[in-house]
C-alpha positions in Angstrom: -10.6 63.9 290.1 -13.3 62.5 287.6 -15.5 65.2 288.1 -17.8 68.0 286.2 -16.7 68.5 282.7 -16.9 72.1 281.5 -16.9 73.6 277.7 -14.6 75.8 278.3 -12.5 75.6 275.4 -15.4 74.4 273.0 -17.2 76.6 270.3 -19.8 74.7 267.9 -21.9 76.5 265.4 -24.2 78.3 268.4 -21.2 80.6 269.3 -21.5 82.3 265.7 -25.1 82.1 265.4 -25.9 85.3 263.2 -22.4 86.1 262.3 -22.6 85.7 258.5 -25.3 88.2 258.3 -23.3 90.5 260.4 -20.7 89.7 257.6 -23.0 90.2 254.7 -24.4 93.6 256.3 -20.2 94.7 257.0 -19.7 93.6 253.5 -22.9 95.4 251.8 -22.5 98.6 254.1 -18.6 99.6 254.1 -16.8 97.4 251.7 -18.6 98.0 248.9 -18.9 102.0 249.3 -15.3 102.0 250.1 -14.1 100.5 246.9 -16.9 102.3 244.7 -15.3 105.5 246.5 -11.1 103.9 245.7 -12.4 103.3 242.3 -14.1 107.0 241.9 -11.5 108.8 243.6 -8.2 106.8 242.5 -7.6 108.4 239.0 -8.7 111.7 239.8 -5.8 111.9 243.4 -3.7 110.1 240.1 -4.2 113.0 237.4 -3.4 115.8 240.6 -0.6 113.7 241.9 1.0 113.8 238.5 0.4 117.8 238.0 1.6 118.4 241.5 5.1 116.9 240.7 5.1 118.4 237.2 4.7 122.2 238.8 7.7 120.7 241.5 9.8 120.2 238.7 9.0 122.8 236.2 8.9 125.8 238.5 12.5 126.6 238.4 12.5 127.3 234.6 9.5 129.5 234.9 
C-alpha cells in the first residue's frame, strides 16, 4: 500500500500568498470607515435616544 503521497491535508505559506494585503486593503477600506462612522454617529443616536425616552416619559404630564 506504500504508494503516491498526496498533500491533501497540507497548507504551507503558498496557500495564503497575497492574503495579508487582502487583509490590509479589508482593514484600510471597511474597518476604518466603519469606526470613524460608530465614532461620528454614536453620540449624536446617544443625545436622540435620551430625548426620545424623555418625551416617553414626560408626555403624560403635558
Amino acid at each position: 500500500m506504500g504508494g503516491r503521497r498526496t498533500r491533501r491535508g497540507s497548507r504551507n505559506g503558498r496557500d495564503r500568498a497575497g492574503a495579508a494585503t487582502l487583509d490590509y486593503a479589508l482593514l484600510m477600506g471597511v474597518v476604518l470607515p466603519m469606526a470613524a462612522f460608530c465614532l461620528w454617529a454614536g453620540p449624536r443616536l446617544m443625545r436622540q435616544v435620551y430625548e426620545m425616552l424623555l418625551v416617553c416619559i414626560s408626555w403624560p404630564f403635558l
